[in-house]
C-alpha positions in Angstrom: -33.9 88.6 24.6 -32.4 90.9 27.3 -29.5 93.0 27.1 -26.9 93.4 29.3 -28.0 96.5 30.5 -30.9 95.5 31.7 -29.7 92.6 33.7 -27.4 95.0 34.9 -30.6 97.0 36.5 -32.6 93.8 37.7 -30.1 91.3 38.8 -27.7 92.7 41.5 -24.1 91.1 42.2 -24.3 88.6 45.1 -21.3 91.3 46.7 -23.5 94.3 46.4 -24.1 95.3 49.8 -26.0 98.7 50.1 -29.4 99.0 50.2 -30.2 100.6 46.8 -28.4 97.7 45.4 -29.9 94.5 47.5 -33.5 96.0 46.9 -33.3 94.8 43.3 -32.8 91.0 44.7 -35.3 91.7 47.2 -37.9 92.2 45.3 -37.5 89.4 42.7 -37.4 87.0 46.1 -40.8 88.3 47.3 -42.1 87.6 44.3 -40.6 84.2 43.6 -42.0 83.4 47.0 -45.2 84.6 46.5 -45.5 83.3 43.4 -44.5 79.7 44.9 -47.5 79.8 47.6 -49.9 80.6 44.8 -49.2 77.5 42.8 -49.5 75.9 46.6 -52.6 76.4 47.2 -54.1 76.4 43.4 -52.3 72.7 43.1 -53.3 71.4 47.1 -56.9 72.9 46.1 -57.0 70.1 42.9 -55.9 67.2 45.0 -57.0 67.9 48.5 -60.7 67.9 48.2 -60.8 64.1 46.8 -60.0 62.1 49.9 -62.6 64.5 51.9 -65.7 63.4 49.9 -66.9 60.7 52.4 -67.0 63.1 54.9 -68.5 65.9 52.9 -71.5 63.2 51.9 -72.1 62.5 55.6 -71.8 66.6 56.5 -73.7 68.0 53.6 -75.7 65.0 51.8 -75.8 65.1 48.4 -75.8 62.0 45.7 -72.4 60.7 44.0 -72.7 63.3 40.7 -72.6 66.2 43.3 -69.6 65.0 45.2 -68.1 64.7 41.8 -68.7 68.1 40.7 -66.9 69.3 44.2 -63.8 68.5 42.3 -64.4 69.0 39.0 -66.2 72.7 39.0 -62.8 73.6 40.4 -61.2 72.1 37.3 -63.9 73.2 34.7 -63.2 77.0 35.4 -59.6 76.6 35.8 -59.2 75.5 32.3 -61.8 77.0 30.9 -60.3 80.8 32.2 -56.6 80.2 31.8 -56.8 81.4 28.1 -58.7 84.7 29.2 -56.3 85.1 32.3 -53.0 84.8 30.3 -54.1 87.6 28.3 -55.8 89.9 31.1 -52.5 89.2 33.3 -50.5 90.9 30.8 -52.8 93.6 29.9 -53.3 94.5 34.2 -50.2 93.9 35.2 -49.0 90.9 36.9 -48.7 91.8 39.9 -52.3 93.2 40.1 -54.2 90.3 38.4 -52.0 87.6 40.8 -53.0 89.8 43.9 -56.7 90.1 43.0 -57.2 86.2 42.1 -55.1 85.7 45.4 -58.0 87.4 47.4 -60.7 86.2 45.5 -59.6 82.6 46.0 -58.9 83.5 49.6 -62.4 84.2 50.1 -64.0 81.8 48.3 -61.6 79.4 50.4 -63.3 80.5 53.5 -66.8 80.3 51.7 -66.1 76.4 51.1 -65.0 76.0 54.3 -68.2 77.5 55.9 -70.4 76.1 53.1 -74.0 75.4 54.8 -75.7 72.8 52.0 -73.4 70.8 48.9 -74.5 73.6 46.7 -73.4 76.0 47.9 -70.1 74.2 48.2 -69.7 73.7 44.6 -70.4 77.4 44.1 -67.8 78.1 45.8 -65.7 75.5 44.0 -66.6 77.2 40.9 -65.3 80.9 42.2 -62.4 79.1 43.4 -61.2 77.7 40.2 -61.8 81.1 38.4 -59.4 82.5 40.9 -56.9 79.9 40.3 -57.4 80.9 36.7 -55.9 84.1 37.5 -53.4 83.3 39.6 -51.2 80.4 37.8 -50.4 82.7 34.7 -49.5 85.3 36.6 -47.7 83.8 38.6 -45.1 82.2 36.0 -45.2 86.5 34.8 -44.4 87.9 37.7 -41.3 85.2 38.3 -40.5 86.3 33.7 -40.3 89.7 35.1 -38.5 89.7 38.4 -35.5 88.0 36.8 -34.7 89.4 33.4 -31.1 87.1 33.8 -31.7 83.6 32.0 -29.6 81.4 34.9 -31.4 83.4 37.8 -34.9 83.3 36.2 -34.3 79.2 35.1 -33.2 78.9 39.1 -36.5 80.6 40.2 -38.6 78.1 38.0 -37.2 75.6 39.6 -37.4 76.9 43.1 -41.3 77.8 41.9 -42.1 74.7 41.1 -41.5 73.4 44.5 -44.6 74.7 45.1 -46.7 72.3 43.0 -44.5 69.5 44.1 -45.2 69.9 47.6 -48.6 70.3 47.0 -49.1 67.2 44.8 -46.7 64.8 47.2 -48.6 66.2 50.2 -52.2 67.1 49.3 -53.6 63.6 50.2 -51.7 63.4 53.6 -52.6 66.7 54.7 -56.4 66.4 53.5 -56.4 63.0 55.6 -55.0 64.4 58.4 -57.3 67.1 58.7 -60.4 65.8 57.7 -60.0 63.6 61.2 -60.3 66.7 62.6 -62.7 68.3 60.5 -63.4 68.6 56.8 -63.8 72.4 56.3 -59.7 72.9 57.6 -58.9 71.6 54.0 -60.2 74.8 52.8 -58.9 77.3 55.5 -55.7 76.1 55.6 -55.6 78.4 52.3 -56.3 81.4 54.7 -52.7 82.0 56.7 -50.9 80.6 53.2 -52.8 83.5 51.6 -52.0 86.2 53.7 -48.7 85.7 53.9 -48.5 85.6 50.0 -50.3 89.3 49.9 -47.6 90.9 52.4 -45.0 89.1 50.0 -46.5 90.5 46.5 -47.1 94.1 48.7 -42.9 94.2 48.5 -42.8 93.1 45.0 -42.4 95.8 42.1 -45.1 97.0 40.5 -45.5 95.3 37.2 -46.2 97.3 33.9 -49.4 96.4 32.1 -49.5 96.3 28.0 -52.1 98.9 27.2 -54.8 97.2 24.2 -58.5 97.5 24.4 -60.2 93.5 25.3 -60.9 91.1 22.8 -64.6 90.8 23.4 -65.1 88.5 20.9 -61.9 86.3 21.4 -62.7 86.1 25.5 -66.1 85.1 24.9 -65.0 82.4 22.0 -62.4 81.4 24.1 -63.5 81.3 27.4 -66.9 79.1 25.6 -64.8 76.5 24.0 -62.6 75.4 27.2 -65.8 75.2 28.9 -67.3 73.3 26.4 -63.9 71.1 25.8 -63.4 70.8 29.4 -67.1 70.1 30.6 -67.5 66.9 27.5 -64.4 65.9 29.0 -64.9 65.4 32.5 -68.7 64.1 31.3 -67.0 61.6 29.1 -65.3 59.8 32.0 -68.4 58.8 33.5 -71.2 58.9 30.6 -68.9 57.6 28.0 -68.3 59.6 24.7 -71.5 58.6 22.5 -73.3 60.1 25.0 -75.7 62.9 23.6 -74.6 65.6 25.9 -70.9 64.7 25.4 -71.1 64.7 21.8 -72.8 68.1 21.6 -70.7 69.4 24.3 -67.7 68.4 22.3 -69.0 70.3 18.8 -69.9 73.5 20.8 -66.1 73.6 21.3 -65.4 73.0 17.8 -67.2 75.6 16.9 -66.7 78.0 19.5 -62.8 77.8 19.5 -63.0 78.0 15.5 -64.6 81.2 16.1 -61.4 82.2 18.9 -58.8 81.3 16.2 -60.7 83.2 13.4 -61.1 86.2 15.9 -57.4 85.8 16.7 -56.4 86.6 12.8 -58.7 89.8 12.6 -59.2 91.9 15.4 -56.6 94.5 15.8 -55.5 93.3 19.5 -55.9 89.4 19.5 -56.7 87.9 23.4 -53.9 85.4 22.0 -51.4 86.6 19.3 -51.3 83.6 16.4 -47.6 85.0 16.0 -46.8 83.7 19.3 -47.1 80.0 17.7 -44.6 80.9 14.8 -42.2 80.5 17.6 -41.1 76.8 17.2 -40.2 76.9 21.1 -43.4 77.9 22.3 -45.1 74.9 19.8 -42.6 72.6 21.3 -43.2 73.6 25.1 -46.9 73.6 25.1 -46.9 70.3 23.6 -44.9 68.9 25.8 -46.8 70.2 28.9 -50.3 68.4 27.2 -48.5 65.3 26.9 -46.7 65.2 30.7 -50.1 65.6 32.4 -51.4 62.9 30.5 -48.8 60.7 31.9 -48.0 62.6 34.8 -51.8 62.6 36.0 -53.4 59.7 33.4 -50.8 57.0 35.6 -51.9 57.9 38.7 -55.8 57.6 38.2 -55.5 54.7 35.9 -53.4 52.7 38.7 -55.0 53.7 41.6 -58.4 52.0 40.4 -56.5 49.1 38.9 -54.8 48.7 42.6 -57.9 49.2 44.6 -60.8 47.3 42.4 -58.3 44.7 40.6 -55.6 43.8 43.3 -58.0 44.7 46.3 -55.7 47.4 48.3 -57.0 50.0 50.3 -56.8 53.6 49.7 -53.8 54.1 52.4 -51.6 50.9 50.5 -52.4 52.6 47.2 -50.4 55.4 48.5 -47.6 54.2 50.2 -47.5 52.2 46.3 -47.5 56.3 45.1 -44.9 57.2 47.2 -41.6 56.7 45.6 -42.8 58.3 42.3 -43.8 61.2 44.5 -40.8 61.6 46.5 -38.3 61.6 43.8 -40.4 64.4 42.1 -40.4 66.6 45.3 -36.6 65.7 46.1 -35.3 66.6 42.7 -37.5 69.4 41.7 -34.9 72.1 43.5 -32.1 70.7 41.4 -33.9 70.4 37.9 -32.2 74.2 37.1 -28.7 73.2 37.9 -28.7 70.1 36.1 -30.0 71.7 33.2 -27.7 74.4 33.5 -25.1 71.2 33.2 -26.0 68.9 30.0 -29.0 71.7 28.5 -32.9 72.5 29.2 -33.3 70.5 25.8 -31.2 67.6 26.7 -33.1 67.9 30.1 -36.5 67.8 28.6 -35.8 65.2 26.1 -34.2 62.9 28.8 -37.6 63.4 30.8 -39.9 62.8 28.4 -37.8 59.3 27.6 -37.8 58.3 31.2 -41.6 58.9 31.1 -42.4 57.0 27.9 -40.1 54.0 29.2 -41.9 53.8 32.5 -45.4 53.8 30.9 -44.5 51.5 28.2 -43.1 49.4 30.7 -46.2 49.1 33.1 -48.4 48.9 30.3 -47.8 45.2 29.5 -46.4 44.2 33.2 -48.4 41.2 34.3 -51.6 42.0 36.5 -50.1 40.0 39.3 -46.5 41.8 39.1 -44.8 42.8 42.1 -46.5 46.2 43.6 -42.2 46.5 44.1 -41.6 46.1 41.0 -44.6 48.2 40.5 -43.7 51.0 42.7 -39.8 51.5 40.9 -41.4 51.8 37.5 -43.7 54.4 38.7 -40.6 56.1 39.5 -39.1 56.6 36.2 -42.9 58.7 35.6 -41.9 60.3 38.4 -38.9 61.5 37.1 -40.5 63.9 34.8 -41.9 65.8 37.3 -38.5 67.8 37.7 -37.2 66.8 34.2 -39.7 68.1 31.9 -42.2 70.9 33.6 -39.9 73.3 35.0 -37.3 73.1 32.1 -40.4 73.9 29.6 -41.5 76.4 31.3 -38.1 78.1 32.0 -37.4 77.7 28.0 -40.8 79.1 27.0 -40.9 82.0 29.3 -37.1 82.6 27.7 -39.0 82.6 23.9 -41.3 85.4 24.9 -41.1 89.2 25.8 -42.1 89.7 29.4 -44.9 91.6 27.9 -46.3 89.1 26.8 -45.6 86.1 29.1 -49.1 86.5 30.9 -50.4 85.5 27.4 -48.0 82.6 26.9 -48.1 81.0 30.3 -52.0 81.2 30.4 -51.4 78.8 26.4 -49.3 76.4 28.3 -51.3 75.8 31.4 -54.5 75.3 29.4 -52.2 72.6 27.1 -51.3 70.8 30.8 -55.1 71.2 32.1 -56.8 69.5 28.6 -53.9 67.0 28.2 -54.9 66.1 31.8 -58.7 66.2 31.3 -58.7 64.4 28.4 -56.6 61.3 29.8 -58.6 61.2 32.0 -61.8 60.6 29.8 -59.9 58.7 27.7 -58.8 56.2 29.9 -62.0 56.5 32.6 -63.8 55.1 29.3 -61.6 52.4 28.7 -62.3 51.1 32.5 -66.0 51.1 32.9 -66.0 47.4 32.2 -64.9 45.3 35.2 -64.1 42.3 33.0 -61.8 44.1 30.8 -60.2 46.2 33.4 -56.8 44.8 32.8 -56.8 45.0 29.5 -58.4 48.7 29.8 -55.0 49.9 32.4 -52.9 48.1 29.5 -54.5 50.3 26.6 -54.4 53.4 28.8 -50.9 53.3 29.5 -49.8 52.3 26.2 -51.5 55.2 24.6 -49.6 57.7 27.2 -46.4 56.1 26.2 -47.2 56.3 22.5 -48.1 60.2 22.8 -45.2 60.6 25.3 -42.6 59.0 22.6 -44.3 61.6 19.6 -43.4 65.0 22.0 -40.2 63.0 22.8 -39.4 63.0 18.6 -40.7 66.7 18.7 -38.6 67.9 21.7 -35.3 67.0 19.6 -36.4 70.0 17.3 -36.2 72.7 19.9 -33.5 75.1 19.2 -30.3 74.0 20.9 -29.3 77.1 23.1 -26.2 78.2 25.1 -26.3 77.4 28.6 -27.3 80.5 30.4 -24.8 82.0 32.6 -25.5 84.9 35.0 -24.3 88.6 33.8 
């Protein structure tokens, strides 16, 4: 998709020495490193908060649906915005929309952190996730166009994607350790990692936006039916689907993202292009990002209550259970480019997505009373397609598209990841309300991840086999 040319221009030999040659690579590195402390904080902001709630309850008061809605009013407007994002990303500029959702979730950072009652708190919660929104698309543009050479831009994925890593392995650890301090630090810890993101993006280059009027209609269709979607999800793990406000939650989506597609065929400058999807790697990719997270984040919820209610552990053994499937994520994420620069981002992905359904399979019919050992190195192969899958995808999607219009397709395959993990979560939070059946209810669960794991596995084998990039 690029020429040689135009590598020539944005990727500078590592033996280039003058400073009208190095600036090139300087740039691209403040923006890969900026764009790596946004998905930071936008990932530690999603796991961070839940280990504070205690605390929060005995600051702030509030009853258990309130607490809830701390954490999941940051998730409702991240999905439900990630659509309209994408698109405004690419229509700004990348650099501009990542910097403004940078300082808008900056600030509502320090609102949380000095929030006087719960309600305000979730306000804030809610501001943060729309900020988030912005950011994570733009991010994944900003890295498409710093590094117009394939090798070098599937390298700075991987280097990118450290930054979620980090954040998921860490986020529990860190809220804990500051919450014995004091709850609030959680949310101004996002201050100084924010700051030092805006002096990174100031030295970045200045991206070029795609002039086209808004999609009115398509951003109001859109942004209605992930909030609908996304809000009869999260309401469906704790009411249970048949509930009234689920079920009509759930057909305001229908019709409301009917109305998006529709829009999508006739207006004369779509919020989403349906031409994007005629690209069998962009189908391919955003399906497998909607069914990692709902292994990737359906294990982890589905085991920890199993291990706390069923087998009686506290919330600090549950963990140190966690750990290995964490570690090997974070200590093979900075390799995942290299290796798939070795045997192919296909082979890569496919291998992943195996490794996961094998894992999940596997756990869903181990005996309740199995070894939390035995436990712990299963969890691992789920673990595995942390660096396996995600950053491969994403470095073979954001090869598919034009750098115009990567805003657009990174906002479609972070909304995939954000309903494939909303929805396991319903899912399976249904399937565990019974305490007599909870067994039976992690069994199901799993099984069902491991059955949609194996489909996308079958579907990854289509992706177009590619030559391994090499530098220019």
């Amino acid at each position: 998709m690029t020429t040689s040319s135009t590598t020539a221009t944005r990727e500078t030999p590592a033996w280039a020495s003058d400073g009208a040659a190095t600036r090139p690579r300087r740039h691209a590195s403040a923006a890969l490193t900026a764009a790596l402390l946004g998905f930071f904080v936008v990932t530690i902001d999603a796991v961070v908060v839940n280990v504070t709630l205690p605390t929060i309850r005995d600051d702030l008061g509030g009853g258990v649906a309130g607490l809830q809605w701390v954490v999941d009013g940051y998730t409702l407007m991240f999905a439900a915005l990630l659509l309209s994002a994408g698109s405004l990303s690419d229509r700004l500029g990348a650099k501009r929309a990542f910097g403004a959702g940078l300082v808008v979730f900056v600030l509502a950072s320090v609102a949380c952190g000095l929030a006087p009652t719960l309600a305000f708190l979730i306000g804030a919660r809610f501001v943060q996730g729309s900020a988030a929104a912005a950011m994570m698309p733009a991010s994944m543009a900003l890295i498409r166009q710093a590094y117009s050479d394939a090798k070098a831009r599937g390298r700075a994925v991987g280097i990118w994607a450290m930054g979620g890593a980090v954040a998921s392995s860490s986020g529990p650890v860190l809220g804990g350790v500051l919450t014995l301090v004091d709850w609030r630090l959680v949310f101004f810890v996002n201050v100084p990692v924010g700051a030092v993101a805006l002096l990174l993006l100031a030295r970045t280059r200045p991206s070029t936006p795609r002039p086209a009027p808004f999609d009115l209609v398509g951003q109001f269709t859109g942004v209605s039916g992930m909030s609908a979607l996304t809000f009869a999800a999260i309401e469906a793990g704790s009411r249970g689907f048949a509930e009234p406000t689920v079920l009509a939650a759930f057909g305001v989506a229908v019709i409301a993202l009917a109305g998006f597609v529709r829009a999508q065929q006739i207006v004369a400058h779509p919020m989403v292009p349906l031409s994007l999807f005629r690209s069998r790697t962009v189908v391919i990719t955003v399906a497998s990002g909607f069914a990692f997270m709902i292994g990737y984040y359906g294990l982890p919820f589905v085991i920890s209550l199993f291990l706390q209610q069923h087998r009686g552990l506290s919330a600090l053994a549950t963990g140190i259970v966690f750990l290995p499937m964490m570690l090997i994520g974070l200590a093979l994420t900075p390799f995942s480019a290299r290796i798939g620069e070795r045997i192919g981002r296909k082979r890569l992905i496919v291998a992943g997505l195996l490794l996961m359904t094998a894992g999940l399979a596997a756990i869903g019919v181990l005996p309740a009373t199995a070894s939390l050992w035995l436990l712990a190195g299963l969890m691992v192969l789920v673990g595995l397609g942390g660096p396996t899958v995600s950053p491969p995808a994403t470095a073979v999607l954001l090869d598919a598209v034009d750098h115009e219009q990567a805003g657009v397709a990174s906002g479609v395959f972070n909304t995939s990841r954000q309903i494939g993990g909303a929805l396991a979560i319903a899912v399976f939070g249904g399937l565990l309300t019974n305490p007599t059946t909870v067994v039976t209810g992690v069994h199901t669960s799993l099984l069902i991840a491991a059955a949609v794991l194996a489909a996308t596995t079958v579907l990854a084998l289509f992706l177009p086999t590619t030559a391994t990039p090499t530098s220019t």
